[in-house]
N, C-alpha and C positions, 0 to 999 in steps of 0.2 A: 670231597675237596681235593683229594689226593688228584684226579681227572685232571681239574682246572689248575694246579701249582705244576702239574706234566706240562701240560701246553701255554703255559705264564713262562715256564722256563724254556720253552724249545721258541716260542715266539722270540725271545729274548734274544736267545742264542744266537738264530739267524738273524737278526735285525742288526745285533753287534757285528757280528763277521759279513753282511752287507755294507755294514759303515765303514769298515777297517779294512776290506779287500779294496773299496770304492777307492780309498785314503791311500792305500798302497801302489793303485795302479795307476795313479794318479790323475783320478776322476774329482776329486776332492778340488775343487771349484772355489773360488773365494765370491764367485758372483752369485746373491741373492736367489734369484730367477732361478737359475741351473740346481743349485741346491735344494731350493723347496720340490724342483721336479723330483729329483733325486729320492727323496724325504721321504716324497708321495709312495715311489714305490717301496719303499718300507712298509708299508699300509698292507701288503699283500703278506706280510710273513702274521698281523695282527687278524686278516678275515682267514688266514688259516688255523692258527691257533682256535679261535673263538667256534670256528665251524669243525673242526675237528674234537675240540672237548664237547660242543652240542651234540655231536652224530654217538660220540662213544657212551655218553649219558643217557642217550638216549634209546642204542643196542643194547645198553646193559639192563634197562627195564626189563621184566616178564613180558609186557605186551609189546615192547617193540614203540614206545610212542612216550613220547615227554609233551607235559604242557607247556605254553609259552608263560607264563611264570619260571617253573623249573629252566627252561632254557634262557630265561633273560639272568638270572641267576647265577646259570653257569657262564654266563658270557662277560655279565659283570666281575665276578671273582675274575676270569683272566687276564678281563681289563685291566683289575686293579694290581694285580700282580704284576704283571708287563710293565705296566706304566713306573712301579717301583725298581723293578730289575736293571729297565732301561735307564731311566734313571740314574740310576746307580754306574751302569755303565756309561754314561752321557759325562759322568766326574772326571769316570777313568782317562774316557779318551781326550777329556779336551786339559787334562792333566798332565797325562805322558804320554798319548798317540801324538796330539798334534797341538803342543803347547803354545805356538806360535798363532793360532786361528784367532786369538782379539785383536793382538797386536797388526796381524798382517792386512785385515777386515778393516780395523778402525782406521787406520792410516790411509788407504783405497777412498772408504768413503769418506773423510775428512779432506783427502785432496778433490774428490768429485763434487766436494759441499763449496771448496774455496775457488773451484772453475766455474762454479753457475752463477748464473744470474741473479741470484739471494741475494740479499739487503741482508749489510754487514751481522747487523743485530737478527736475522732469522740464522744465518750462518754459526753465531755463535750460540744461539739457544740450542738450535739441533745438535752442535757437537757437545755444549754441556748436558743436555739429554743423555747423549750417546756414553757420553763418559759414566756416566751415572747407573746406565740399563745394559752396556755390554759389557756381560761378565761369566763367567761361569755358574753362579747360583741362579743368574735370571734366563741362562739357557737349559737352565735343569726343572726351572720352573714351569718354561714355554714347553720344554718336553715334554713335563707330567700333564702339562693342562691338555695338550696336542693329542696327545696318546688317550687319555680319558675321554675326549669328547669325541675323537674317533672310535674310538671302541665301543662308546656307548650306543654311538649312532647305528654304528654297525652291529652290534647286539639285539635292538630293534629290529632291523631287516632280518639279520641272520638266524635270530630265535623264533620268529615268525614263519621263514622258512621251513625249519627242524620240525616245527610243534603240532603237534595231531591240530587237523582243523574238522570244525562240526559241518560238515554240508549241510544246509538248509532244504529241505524238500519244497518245490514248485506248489503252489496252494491253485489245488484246482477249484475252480466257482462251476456251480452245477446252477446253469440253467432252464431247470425244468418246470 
């Protein structure tokens, strides 16, 4: 367990200080679109984590080989860890990195809801929606869910990857 809580925290680590350089350098985007690409590449500090605690679980065996059980295993623990840490960090920043990101966000899209072509009464659903769903617990939510079902998906691939595979021998037919 010790493996998987190393690379839950080093995933972490770097995924925070990707968001927080991004935020600094003033990559930090209020637009939708730009953001989730953004996001996406966060995704790569998650398939390193998860393939780095597989490969090190998997040298540290006697024979050099993990089954993809053990490797979905370790992939999930770092899932689940990450997803927490992040998380966690997901408070911080939209707490005191950048307190300002509902307010700046909701006002954008509240003026882009009152430029469109909506019928008054879809106008105001979606912004009492919005009022209701943008907030800091339901971005911490979207986090955890984001990260878990990424991780998971990738835990599949990547533990399959890692995992001793049986080669099947070619079945000869003797026709004599």
């Amino acid at each position: 367990m010790r493996t998987e809580l190393k690379y839950s925290l080093l995933t972490a680590v770097f995924y925070s200080i990707w968001i927080t350089a991004r935020y600094y350098l003033g990559y930090n985007t209020y637009d939708i679109v730009n953001d989730v690409t953004y996001e996406s590449i966060g995704l790569i500090f998650l398939i390193g984590g998860i393939s780095l605690a597989i490969r090190e679980k998997r040298n540290a065996s006697a024979d050099k080989k993990i089954s993809y059980g053990e490797s979905l295993k370790a992939g999930f623990a770092v899932t689940v860890f990450s997803s927490l840490l992040i998380v966690l960090f997901t408070f911080l920043y939209f707490k005191f990195v950048n307190p300002d990101f509902f307010t700046v966000v909701f006002a954008a899209t509240k003026q882009k809801l009152m430029d469109s072509n909506l019928s008054i009464a879809s106008r105001n659903t979606s912004i009492d929606s919005m009022e209701k769903t943008f907030n800091i617990g339901m971005q911490m939510l979207q986090k955890f869910s984001l990260v878990m079902v990424g991780g998971l998906s990738l835990t599949l691939v990547i533990g399959w990857l890692f995992s001793e595979k049986e080669l099947k021998q070619p079945t000869v037919i003797n026709h004599a």
